[in-house]
C-alpha positions as CSV (number, residue, x, y, z in Angstrom):
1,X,21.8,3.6,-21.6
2,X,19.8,0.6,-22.0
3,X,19.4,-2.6,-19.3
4,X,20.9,-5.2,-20.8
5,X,19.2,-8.9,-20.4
6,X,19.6,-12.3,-20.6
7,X,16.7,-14.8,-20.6
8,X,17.2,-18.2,-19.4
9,X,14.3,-20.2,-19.6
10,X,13.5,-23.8,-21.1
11,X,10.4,-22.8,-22.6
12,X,11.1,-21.4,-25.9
13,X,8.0,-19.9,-25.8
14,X,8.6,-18.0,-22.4
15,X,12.1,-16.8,-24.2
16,X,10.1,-15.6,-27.2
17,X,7.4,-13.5,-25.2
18,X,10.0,-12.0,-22.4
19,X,11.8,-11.1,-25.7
20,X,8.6,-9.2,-26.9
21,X,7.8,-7.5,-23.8
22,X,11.1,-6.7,-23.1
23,X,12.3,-5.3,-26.5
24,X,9.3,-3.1,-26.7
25,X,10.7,-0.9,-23.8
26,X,13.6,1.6,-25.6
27,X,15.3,1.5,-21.5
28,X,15.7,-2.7,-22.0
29,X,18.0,-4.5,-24.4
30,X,17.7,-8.6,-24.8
31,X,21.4,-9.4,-25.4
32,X,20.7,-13.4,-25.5
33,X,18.5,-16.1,-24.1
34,X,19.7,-19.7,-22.8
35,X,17.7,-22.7,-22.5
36,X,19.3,-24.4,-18.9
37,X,21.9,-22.7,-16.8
38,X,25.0,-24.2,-18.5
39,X,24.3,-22.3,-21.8
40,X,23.5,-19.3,-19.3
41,X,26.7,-19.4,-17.6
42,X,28.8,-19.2,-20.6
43,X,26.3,-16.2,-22.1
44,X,27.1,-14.6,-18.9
45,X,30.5,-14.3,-19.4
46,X,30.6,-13.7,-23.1
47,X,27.9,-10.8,-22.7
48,X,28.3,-9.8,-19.6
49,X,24.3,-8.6,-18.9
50,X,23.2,-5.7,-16.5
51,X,20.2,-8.5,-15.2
52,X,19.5,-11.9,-15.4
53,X,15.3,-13.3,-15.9
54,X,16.0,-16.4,-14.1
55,X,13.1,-19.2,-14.8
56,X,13.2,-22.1,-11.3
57,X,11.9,-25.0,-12.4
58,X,14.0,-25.8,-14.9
59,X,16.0,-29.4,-16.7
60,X,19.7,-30.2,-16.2
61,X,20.3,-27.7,-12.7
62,X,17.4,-26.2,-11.6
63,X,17.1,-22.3,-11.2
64,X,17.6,-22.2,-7.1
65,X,21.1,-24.3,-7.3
66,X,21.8,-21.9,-10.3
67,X,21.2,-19.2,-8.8
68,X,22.9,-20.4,-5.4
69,X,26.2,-20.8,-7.1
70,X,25.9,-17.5,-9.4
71,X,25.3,-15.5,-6.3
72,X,28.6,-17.3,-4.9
73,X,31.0,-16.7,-7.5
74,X,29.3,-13.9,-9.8
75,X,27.1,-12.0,-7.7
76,X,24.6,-10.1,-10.2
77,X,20.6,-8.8,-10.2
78,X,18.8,-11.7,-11.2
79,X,14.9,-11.5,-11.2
80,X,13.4,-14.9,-10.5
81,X,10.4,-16.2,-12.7
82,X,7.8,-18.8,-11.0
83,X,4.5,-20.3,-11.7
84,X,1.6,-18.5,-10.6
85,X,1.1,-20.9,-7.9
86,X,1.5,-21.7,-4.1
87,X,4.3,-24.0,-4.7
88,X,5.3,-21.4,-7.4
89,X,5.8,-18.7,-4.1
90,X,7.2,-21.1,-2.1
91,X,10.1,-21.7,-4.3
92,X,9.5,-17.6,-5.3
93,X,10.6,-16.9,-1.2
94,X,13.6,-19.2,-1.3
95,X,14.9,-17.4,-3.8
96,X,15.1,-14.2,-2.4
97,X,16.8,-15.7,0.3
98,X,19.5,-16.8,-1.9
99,X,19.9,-13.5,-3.2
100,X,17.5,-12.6,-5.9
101,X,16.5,-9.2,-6.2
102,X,13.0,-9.4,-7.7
103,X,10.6,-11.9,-8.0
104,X,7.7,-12.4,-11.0
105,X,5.0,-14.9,-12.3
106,X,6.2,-16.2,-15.9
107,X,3.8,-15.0,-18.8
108,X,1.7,-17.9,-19.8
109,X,-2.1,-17.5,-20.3
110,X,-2.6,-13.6,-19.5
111,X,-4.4,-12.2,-22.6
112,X,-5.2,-8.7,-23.4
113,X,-5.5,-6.2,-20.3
114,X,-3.9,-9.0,-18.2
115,X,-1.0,-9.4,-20.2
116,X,-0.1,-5.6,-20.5
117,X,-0.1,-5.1,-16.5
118,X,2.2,-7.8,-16.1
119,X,4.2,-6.4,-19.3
120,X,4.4,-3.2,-17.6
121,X,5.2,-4.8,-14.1
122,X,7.8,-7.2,-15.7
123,X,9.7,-3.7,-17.4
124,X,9.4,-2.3,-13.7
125,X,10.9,-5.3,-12.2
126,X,13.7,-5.7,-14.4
127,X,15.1,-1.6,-14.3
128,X,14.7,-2.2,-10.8
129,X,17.4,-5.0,-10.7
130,X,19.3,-3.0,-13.2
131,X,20.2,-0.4,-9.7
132,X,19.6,-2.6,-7.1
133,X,22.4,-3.1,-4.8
134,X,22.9,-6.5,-4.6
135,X,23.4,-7.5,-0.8
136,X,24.8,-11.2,0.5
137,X,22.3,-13.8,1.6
138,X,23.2,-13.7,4.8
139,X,23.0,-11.0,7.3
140,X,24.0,-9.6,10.6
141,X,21.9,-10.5,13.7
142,X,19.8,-8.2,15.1
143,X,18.4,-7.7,18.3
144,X,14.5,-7.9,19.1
145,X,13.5,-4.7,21.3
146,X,11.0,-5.1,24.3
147,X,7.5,-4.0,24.6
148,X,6.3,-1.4,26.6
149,X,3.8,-3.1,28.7
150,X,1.9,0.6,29.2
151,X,1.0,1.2,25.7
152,X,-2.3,-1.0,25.0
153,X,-2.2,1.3,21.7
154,X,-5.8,0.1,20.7
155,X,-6.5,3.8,18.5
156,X,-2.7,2.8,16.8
157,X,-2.1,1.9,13.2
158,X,1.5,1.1,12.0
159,X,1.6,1.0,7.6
160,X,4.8,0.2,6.1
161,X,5.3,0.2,2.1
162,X,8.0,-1.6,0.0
163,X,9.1,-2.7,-3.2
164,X,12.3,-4.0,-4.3
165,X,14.6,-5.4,-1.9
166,X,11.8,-5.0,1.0
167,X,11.2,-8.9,1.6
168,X,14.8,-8.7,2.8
169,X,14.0,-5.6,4.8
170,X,10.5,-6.5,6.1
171,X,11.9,-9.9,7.7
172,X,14.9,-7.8,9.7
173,X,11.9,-5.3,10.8
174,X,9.7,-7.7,12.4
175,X,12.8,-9.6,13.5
176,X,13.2,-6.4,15.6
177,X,9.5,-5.5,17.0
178,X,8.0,-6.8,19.9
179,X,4.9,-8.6,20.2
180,X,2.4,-5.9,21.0
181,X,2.7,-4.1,17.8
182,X,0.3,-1.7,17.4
183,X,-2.4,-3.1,14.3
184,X,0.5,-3.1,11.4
185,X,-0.9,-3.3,7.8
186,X,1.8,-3.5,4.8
187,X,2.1,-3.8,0.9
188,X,5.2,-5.0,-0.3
189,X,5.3,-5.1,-4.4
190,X,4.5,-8.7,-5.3
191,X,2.5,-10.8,-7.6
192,X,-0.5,-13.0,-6.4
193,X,0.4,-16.5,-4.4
194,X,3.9,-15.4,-3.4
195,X,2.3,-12.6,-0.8
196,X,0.8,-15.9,1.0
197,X,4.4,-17.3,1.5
198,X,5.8,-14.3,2.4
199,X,3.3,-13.7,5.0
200,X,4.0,-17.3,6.5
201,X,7.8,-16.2,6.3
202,X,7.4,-13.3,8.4
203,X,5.8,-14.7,10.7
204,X,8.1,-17.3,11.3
205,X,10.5,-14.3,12.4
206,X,8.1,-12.3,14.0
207,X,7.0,-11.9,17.5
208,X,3.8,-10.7,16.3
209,X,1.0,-12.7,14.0
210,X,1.6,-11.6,10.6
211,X,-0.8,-13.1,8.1
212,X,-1.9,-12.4,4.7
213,X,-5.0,-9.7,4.5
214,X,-8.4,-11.1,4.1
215,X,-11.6,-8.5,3.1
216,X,-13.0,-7.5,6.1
217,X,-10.4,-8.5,8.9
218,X,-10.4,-6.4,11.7
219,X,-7.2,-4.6,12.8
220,X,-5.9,-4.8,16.4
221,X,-2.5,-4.9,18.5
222,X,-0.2,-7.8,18.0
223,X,-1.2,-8.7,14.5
224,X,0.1,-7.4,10.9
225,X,-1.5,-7.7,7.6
226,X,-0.4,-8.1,4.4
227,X,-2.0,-6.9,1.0
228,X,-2.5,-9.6,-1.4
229,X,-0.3,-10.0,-4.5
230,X,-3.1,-8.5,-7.5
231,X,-5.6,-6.6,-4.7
232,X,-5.5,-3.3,-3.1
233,X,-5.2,-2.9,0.5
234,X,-7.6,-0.1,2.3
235,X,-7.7,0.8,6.2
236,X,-11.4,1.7,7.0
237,X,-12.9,2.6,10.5
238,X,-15.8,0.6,11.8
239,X,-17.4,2.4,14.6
240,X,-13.9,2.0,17.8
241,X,-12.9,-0.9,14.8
242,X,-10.3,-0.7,12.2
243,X,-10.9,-2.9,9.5
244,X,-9.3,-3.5,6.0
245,X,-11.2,-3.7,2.5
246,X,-9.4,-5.1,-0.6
247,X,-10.8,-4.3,-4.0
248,X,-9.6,-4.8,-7.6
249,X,-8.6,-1.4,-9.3
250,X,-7.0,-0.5,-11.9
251,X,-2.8,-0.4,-11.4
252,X,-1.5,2.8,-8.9
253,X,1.7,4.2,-9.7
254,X,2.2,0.9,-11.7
255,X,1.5,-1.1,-8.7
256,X,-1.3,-3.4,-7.4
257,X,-1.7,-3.6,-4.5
258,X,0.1,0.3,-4.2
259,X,1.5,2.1,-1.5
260,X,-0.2,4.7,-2.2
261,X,-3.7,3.3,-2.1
262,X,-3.1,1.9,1.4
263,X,-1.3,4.7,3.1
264,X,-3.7,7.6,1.7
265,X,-6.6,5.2,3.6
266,X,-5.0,5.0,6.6
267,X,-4.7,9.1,6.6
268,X,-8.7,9.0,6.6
269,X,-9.0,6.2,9.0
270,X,-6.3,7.0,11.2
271,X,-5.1,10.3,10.9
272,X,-2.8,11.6,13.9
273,X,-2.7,7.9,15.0
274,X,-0.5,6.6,11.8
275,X,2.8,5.8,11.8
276,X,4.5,5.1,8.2
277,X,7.4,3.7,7.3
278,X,8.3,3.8,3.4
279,X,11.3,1.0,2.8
280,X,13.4,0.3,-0.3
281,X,11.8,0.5,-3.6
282,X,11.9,1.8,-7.2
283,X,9.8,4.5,-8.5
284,X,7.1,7.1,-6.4
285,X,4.5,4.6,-4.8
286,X,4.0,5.8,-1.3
287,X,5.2,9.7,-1.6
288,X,1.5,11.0,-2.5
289,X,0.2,8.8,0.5
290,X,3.4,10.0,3.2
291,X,2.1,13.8,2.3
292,X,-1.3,12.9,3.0
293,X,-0.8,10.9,6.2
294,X,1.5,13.7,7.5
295,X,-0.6,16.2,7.0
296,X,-3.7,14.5,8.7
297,X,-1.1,14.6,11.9
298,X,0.3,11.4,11.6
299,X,4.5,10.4,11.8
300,X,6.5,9.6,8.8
301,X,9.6,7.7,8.5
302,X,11.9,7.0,5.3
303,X,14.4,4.7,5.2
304,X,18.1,6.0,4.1
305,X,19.7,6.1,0.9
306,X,22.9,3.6,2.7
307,X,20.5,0.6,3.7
308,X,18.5,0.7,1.0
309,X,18.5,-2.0,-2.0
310,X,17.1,0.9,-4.2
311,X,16.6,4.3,-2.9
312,X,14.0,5.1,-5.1
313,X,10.4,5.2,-2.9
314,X,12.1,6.7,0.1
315,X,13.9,9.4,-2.0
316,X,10.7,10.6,-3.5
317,X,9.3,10.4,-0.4
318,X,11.6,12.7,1.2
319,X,11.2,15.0,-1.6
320,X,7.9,16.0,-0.9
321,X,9.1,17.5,2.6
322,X,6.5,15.6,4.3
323,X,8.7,13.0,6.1
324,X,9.5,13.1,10.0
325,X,12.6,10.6,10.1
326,X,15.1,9.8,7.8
327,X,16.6,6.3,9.6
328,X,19.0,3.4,8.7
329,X,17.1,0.5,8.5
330,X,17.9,-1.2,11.6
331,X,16.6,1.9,13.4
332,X,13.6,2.1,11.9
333,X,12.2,-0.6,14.4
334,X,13.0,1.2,17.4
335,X,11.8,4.5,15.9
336,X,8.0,2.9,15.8
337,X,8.1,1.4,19.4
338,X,8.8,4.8,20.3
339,X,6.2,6.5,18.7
340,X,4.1,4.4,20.0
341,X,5.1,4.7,23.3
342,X,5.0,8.7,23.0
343,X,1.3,8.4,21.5
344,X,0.2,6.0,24.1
């Protein structure tokens, strides 16, 4: 059965070219568009959409009091459309705190090859919503566990891969993990611009420095990297060194930057000295790379079906037989200190 839509956007032209991309998918219908969010919130009732393509900038209310209120009184997976710029990610991150499940760049100028990658990511984002369990803004507390002053785990790489729902997960991780971290490099799905906010928003959480990844930055204990939004991530050696490369290839599994791209480089690189983590996500980025690192000796971990926003990435993960753990989220934290600490 087809995902049913509704667009609200102020641009006419946005409405008309989400319209296009989304009505050449069979799995997507567009059952209406609205121009501001008080046309919306009538369509909503009337036709009753699976997912809601929420524009933030936007006359009359804009999209983040919207979306506040709709998530108040008529919780629902709304994907959040921003400019392609920093201010465009800032606002991008306060709406996944509010509750959004997704966040995208608006089509504007993309022609040609650039326009069907974010087609094709757009149709991901939105059948993503479509199953995502949507969770309330506001979570539990959760407790940060110590370090274990012994492990000075130098020869240790932590990589971690998410997609939908995993900004939500990501921030309760490194809410959890102690300062000295083993080097921790992660992709989490997200366009270009909005990875530099996100970075800045764990590490307001984190013990740890997290940062957003930079071609040729060298890995150590304590800090975290994050792939750019548009670039792929890779975990290279450098003599006793672990450094990261990004490059520009062509979409994995959909994706740029992938799962798998990273985590299949840290099976080289790393090998028995890898941890992974795969979080929430839709579709099988990550599951080619958790065989790989598993086989070169390293540990695997997926998070459960129970704690995930969309058990999509973990479950075909788990399907390949190559995964260690199977955890709740809020044991996945503990679960890396104490490989570490085992590996030390």
């Amino acid at each position: 059965m087809a995902v049913r839509v509704l667009i609200v956007d102020d641009s006419a032209t946005v409405r008309a070219a989400l319209t296009r991309i989304f009505s050449a998918d069979p799995g997507i219908e567009v059952v209406g568009t609205a121009p501001d969010p008080f046309v919306a919130r009538d369509r909503i009732v009337a036709l009753r959409p699976d997912v809601i393509t929420l524009d933030i900038e936007m006359p009359r209310m804009d999209g983040l009091t919207f979306l506040g209120k709709l998530m108040r009184h008529w919780p629902m997976p709304v994907v959040v459309l921003s400019s392609l710029t920093p201010e465009g990610g800032e606002l991008a991150m306060r709406a996944l705190a509010l509750g959004a499940v997704e966040v995208m760049c608006k089509p504007q100028n993309q022609l040609g090859h650039g326009l069907e990658e974010l087609a094709v990511q757009l149709v991901d984002k939105v059948k993503a919503a479509a199953i995502a369990r949507v969770r309330p803004a506001a979570e539990a507390p959760v407790q940060r566990i110590a370090g274990i002053a012994a492990a000075e785990a130098t020869h240790r790489v932590v990589a971690l891969g998410a997609s939908t729902g995993g900004t939500q997960a990501l921030r309760r991780l490194f809410a959890q993990l102690p300062a000295d971290i083993p080097g921790t490099v992660i992709v989490q799905h997200m366009p270009p611009n909005f990875t530099a906010s996100f970075a800045r928003g764990l590490d307001e959480v984190a013990a740890c420095e997290v940062r957003e990844a930079r071609d040729g930055d060298a890995l150590h204990p304590g800090l975290a990297l994050l792939a750019p939004g548009g670039r792929h991530m890779l975990l290279t050696r450098s003599g006793a060194r672990y450094v990261v490369r990004l490059s520009d290839g062509p979409l994995v599994c959909r994706q740029r930057p992938a799962v798998d791209v990273l985590f299949k480089s840290v099976a080289r690189a790393a090998g028995r000295n890898a941890t992974a983590a795969i979080l929430t996500g839709m579709g099988n980025d990550g599951a080619d790379g958790i065989r790989e690192i598993h086989r070169a000796g390293g540990h695997t971990i997926a998070q459960d079906e129970a704690s995930c926003v969309v058990y999509g990435m973990p479950r075909e993960a788990v399907a390949t037989g190559e995964v260690d753990e199977v955890l709740p989220l809020d044991r996945i934290a503990a679960a890396l200190v104490a490989r570490r600490a085992a590996a030390a």
